[in-house]
Backbone bond lengths (Angstrom), bond angles and torsions (degrees), N, CA, C in turn:
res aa  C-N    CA-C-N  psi(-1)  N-CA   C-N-CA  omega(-1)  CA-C   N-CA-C  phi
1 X - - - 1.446 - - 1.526 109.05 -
2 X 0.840 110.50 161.30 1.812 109.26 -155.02 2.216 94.07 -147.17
3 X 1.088 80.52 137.50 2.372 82.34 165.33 1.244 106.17 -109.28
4 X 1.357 141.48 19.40 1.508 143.15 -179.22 1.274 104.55 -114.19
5 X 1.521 102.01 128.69 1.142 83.40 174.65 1.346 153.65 -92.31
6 X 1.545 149.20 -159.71 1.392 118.48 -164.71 1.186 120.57 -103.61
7 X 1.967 110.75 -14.49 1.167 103.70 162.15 1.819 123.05 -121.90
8 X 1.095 116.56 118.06 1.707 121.34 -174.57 1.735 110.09 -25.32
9 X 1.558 109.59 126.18 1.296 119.67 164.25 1.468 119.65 -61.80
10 X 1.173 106.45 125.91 2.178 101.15 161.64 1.334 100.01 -83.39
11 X 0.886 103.50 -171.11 1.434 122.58 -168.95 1.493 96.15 -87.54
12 X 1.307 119.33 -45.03 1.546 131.94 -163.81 1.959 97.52 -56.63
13 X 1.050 121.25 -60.86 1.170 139.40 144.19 1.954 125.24 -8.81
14 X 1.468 99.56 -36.58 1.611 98.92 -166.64 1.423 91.79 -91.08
15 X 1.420 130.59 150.85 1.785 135.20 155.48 1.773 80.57 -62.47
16 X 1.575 64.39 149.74 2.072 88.97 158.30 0.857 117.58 -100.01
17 X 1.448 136.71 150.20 1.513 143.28 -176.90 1.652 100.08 -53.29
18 X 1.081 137.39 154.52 1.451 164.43 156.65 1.387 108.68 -127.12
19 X 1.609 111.80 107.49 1.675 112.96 145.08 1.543 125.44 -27.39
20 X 1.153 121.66 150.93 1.240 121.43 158.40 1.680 118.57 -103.67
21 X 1.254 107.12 74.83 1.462 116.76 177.27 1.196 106.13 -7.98
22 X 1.142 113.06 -94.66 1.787 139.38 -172.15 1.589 96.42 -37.57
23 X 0.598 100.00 -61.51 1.995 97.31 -175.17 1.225 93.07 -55.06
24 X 1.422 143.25 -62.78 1.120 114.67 -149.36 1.626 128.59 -91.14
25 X 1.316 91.85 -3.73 1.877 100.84 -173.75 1.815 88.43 -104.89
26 X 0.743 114.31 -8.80 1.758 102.77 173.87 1.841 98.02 -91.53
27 X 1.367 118.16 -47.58 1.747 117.01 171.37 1.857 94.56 -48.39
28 X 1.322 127.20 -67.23 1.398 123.26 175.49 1.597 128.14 -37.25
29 X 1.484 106.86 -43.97 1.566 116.58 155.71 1.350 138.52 -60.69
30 X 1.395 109.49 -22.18 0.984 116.94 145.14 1.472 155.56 -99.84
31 X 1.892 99.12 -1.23 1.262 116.77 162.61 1.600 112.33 -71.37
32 X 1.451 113.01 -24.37 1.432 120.85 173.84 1.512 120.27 -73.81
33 X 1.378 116.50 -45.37 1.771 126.71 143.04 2.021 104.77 -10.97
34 X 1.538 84.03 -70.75 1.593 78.70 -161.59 0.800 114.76 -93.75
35 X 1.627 139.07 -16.79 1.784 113.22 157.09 1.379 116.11 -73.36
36 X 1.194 140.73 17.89 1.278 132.08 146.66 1.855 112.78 -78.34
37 X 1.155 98.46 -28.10 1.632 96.29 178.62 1.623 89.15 -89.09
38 X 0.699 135.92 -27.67 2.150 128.36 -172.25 1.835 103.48 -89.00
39 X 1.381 134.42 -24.81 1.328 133.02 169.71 1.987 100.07 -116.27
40 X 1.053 115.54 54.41 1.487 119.36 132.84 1.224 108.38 36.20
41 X 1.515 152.68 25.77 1.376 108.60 -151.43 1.434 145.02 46.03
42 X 1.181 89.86 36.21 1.978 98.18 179.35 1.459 76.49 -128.18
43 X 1.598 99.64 128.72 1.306 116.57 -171.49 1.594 90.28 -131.26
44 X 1.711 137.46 -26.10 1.309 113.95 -148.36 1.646 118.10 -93.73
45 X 1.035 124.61 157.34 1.312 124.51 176.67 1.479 121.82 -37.88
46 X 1.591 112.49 102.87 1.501 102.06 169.95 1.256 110.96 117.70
47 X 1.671 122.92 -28.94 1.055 145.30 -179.68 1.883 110.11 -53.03
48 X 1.075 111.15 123.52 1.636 104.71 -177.32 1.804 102.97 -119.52
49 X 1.630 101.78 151.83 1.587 104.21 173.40 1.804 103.95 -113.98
50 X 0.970 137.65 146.70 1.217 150.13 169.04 1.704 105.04 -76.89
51 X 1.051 128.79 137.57 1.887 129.01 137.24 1.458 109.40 -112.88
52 X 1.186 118.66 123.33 1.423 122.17 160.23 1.671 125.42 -92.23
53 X 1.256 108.21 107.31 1.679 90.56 -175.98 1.038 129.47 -126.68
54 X 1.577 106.19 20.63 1.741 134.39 175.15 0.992 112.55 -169.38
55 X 1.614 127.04 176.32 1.059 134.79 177.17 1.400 106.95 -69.90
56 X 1.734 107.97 -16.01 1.759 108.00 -155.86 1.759 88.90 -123.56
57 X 1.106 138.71 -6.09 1.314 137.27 -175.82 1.561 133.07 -130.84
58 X 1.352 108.39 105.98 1.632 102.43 -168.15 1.956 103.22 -103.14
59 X 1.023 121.80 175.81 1.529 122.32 150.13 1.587 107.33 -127.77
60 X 1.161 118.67 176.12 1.266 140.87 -166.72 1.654 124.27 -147.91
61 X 1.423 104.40 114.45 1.846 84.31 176.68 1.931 86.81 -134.54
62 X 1.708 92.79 135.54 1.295 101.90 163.77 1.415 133.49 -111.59
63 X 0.961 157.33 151.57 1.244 144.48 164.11 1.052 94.90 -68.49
64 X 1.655 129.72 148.76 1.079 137.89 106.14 1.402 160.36 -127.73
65 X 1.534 105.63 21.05 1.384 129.26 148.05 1.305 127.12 -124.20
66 X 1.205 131.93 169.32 1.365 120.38 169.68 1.800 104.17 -168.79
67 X 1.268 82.99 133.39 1.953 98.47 -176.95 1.180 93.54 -144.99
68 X 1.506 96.99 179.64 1.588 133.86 -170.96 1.812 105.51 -34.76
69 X 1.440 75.79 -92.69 1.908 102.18 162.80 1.754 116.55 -54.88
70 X 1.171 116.07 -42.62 1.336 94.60 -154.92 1.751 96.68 -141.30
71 X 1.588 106.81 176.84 1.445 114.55 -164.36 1.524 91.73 -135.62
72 X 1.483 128.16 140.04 1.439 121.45 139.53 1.307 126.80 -100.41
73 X 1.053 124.61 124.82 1.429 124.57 161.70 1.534 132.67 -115.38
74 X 1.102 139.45 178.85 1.163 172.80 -89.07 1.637 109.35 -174.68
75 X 1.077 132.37 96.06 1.453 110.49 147.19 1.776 101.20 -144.10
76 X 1.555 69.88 148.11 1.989 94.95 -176.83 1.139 113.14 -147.40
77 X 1.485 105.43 153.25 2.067 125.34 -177.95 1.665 75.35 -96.55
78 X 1.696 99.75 143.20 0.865 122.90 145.93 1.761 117.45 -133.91
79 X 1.484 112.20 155.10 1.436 111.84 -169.04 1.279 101.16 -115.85
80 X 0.942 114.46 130.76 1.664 129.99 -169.56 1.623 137.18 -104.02
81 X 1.780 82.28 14.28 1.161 105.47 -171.84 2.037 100.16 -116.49
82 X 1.278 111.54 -22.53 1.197 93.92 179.61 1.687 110.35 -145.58
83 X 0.738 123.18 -165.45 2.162 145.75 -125.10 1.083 74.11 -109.64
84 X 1.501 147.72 151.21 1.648 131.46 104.50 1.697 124.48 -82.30
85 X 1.540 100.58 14.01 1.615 109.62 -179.75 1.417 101.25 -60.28
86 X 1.164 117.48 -43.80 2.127 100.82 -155.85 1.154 91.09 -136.99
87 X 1.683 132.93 60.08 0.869 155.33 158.82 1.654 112.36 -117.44
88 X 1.671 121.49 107.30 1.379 128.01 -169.49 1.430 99.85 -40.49
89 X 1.499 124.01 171.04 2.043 137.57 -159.13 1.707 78.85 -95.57
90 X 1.146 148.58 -32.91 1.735 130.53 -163.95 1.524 108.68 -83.06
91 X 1.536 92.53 -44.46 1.563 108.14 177.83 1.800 129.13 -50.34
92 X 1.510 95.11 -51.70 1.587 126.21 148.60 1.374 139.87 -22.66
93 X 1.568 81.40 -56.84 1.485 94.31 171.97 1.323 125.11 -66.82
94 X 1.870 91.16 -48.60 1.852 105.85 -179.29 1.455 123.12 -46.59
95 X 1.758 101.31 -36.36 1.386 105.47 -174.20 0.956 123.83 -97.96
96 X 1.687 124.95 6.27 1.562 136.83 162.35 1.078 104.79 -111.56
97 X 1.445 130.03 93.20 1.831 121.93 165.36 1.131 102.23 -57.77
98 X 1.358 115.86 158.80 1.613 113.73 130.46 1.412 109.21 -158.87
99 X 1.525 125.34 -171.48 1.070 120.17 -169.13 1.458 117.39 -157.52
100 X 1.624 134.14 133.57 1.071 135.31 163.97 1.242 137.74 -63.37
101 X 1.170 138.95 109.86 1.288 137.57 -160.67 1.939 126.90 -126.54
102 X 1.065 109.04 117.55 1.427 115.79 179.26 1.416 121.32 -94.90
103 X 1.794 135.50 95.14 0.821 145.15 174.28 1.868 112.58 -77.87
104 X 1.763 96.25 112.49 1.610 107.65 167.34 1.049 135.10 -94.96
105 X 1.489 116.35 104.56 1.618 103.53 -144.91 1.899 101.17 -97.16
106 X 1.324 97.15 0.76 1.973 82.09 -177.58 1.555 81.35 -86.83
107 X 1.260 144.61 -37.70 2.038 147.98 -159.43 1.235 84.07 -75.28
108 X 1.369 129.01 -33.06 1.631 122.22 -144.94 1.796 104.05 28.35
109 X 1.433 95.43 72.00 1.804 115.78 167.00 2.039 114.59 -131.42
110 X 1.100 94.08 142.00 1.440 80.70 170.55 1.859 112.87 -135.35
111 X 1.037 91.37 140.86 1.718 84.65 -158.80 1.858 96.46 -119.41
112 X 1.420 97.08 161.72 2.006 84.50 -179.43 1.694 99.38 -109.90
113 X 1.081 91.92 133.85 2.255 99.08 -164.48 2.009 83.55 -81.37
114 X 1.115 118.12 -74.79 1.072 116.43 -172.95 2.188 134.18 -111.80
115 X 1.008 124.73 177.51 1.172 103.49 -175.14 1.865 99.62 -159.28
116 X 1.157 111.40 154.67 1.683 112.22 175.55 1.649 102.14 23.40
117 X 1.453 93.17 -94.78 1.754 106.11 -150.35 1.765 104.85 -108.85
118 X 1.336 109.77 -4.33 1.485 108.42 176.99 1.409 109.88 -109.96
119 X 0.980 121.34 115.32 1.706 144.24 159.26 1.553 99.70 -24.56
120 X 1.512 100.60 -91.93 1.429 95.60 -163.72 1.551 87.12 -107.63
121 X 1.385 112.52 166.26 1.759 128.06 171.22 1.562 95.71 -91.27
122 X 1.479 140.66 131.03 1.135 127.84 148.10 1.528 116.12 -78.52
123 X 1.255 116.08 -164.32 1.361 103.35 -173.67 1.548 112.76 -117.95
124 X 1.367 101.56 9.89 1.644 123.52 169.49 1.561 106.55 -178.69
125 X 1.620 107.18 160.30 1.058 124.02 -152.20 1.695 111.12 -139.04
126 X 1.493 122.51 122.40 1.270 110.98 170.04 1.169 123.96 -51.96
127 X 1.183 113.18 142.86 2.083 104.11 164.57 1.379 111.64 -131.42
128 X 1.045 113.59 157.12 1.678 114.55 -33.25 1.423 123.77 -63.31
129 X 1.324 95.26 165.85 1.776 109.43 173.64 1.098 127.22 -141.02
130 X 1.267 141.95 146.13 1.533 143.76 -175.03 1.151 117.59 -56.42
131 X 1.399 130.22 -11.65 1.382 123.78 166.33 1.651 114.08 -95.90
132 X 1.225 109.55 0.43 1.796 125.62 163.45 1.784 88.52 71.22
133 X 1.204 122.57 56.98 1.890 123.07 -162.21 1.799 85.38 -106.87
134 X 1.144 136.50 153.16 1.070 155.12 162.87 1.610 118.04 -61.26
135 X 1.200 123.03 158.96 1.590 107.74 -167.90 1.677 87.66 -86.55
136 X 1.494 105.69 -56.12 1.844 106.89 162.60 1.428 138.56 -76.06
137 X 1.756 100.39 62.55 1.689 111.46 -165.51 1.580 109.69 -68.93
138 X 1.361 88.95 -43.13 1.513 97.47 -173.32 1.462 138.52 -51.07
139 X 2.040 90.28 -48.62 1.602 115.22 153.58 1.569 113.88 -46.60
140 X 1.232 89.13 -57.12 1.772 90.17 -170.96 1.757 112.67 -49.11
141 X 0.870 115.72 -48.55 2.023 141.90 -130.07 2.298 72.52 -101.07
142 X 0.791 121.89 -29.64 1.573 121.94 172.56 1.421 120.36 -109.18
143 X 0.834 122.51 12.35 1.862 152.27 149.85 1.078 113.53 -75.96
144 X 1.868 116.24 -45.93 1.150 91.20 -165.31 1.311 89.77 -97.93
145 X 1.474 135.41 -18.65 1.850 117.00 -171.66 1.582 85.19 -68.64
146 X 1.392 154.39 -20.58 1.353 129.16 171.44 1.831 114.88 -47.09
147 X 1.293 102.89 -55.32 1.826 127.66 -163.33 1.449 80.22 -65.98
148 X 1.574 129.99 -55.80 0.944 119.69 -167.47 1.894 131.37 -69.08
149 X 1.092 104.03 -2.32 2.203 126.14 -172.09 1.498 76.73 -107.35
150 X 1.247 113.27 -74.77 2.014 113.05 -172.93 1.544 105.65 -28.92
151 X 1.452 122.04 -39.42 1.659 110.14 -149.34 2.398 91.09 -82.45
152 X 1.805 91.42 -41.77 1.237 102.88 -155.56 1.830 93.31 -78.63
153 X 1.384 135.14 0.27 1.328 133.42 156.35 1.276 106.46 -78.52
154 X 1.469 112.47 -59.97 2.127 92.57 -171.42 1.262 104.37 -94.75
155 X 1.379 144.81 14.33 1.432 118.44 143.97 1.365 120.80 -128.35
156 X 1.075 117.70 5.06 1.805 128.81 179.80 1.524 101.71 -57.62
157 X 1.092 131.28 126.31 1.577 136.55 129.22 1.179 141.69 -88.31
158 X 1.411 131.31 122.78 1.418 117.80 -165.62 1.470 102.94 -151.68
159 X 1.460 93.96 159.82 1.751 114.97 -160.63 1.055 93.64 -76.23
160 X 1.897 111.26 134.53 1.202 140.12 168.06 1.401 107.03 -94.16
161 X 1.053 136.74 126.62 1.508 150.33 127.76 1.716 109.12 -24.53
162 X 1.479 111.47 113.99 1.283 87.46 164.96 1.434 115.49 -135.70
163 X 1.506 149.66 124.41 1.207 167.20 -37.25 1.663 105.00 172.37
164 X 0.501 128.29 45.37 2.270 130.39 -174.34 1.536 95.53 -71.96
C-alpha cells in the first residue's frame, strides 16, 4: 500500500496558495495592540525602549520614522552575552534578529515591512523558490513579532526614568 499518489500532479492540477485575509490583518491588529503597550507613549524620532529578559537577552525597539498616519520602527534581539566582531556576516545575522516595522495608526495595524535577509515581505510566495521563503512568509514573519511583544510584555524589564 503506498500514500503517493499513482498518477504525477502538474502544476495546473495543484490549488494555489490563498492568504488568509482575516487572519492576518486581525494578527496585525493586534501586533498594533501591543506595541502601543511595549513603546509607552514614546512617539519621537530616535527615541529607543530597552526589554531586559535575562542576564543573556535584551530586545530593542527604535523609532525611526514618524508621520501623520504611520510610524517606523526598529525592533531587535540582542545577546548580551557575546561579540558580533569575529563572528562570520551569515552567522551574525542568524544570531541578531531584528525586524522592520510599519505602525498604521488611522487601521491601528502594524505590519513588519522587512526582516533579517528579506527586504520587503510579500504577501505570498511561490514554492518553491530560491530564497527557500514560505508560501505563508508573511503570516509567519508577523507571528513571530506577536510571540515576540508577548515574551518582552510578561517578562521584559526596563529602565524607568524617574522625575523628583
Amino acid at each position: 500500500m503506498s500514500f503517493f499518489p499513482k498518477k504525477r500532479l502538474n502544476n495546473a492540477d495543484r490549488k494555489s496558495y490563498q492568504p488568509n485575509l482575516v487572519s492576518l490583518m486581525t494578527l496585525c491588529a493586534n501586533n498594533y495592540m501591543l506595541l502601543q503597550k511595549i513603546l509607552a507613549c514614546k512617539s519621537a524620532l530616535g527615541e529607543i525602549r530597552n526589554f531586559f529578559i535575562s542576564d543573556f537577552l535584551s530586545y530593542s525597539v527604535t523609532i525611526k520614522e514618524v508621520t501623520r498616519y504611520t510610524t517606523v520602527i526598529s525592533f531587535e534581539q540582542d545577546s548580551l552575552s557575546l561579540s558580533f566582531k569575529n563572528i562570520p556576516g551569515i552567522v551574525a545575522t542568524a544570531l541578531h534578529p531584528r525586524m522592520t516595522i510599519r505602525l498604521y495608526h488611522d487601521a491601528r495595524m502594524a505590519e513588519v515591512l522587512a526582516t533579517q535577509d528579506i527586504r520587503q515581505v510579500k504577501p505570498r510566495y511561490d514554492y518553491p523558490n530560491s530564497q527557500m521563503h514560505q508560501q505563508d512568509e508573511k503570516q509567519q514573519i508577523n507571528q513571530f513579532l506577536n510571540e515576540w511583544l508577548h515574551l518582552c510584555l510578561r517578562l521584559g524589564q526596563v529602565n524607568v526614568e524617574l522625575h523628583s
